[in-house]
N, C-alpha and C positions, 0 to 999 in steps of 0.2 A: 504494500500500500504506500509505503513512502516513495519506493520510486515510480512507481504512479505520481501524484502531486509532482512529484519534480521534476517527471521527465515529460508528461502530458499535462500540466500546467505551469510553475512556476518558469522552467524552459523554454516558454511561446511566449511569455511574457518582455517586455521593451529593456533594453538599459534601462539604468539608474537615470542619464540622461534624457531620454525620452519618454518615462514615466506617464504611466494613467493616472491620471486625477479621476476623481467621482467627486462634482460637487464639493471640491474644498474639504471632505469630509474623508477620502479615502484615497490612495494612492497606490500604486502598483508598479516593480518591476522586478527584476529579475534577481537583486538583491534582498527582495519580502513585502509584505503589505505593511502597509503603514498608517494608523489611523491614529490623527493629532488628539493632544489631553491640553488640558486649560493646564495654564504656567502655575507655581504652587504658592499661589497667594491666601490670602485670608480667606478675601471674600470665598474664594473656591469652598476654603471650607467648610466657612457658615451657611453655605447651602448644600453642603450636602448634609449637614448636622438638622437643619431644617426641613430636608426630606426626610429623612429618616424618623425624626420626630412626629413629622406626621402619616407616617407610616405604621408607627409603634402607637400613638396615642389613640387611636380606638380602641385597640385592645385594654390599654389600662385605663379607659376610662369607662368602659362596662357595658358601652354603646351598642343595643340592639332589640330589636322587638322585645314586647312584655312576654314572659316568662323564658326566653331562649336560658342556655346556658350561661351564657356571659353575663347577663344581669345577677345568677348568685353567684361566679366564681369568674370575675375576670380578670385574674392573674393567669388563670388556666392557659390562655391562648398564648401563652409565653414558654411554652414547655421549649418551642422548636429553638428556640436560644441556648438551650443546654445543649 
């Protein structure tokens, strides 16, 4: 399977010099795929701290129809964390 990938695709793929772009978002050549990350600033991480928080925050706050599980035990939904 490996040389698969690299002889029938990464192989047909351009130089480094002449590189596929996709949209600013992905790059391609013959040296690997390359998809850009935001520079390692603050802000970067107060948003991903901010996703995450409101990703976690239903579960800890009990949020769901009357009688479900989660209104008497909504720590429960946090097992997948261990």
């Amino acid at each position: 399977q490996l040389f698969f990938w690299y002889f029938a695709v990464f192989f047909q793929l351009p130089r480094p010099q002449d590189q596929i772009e996709v949209d600013n978002l992905l790059y391609m050549s013959k040296s690997g795929v390359v998809i850009p990350w935001p520079q390692n600033q603050t802000s970067v991480w107060l948003w991903l701290l901010v996703l995450a928080l409101m990703a976690i925050a239903p579960s800890l706050s009990g949020a769901g129809a009357p009688g479900e599980l989660w209104n008497r035990q909504p720590l429960a939904n946090l097992s997948w964390l261990l």
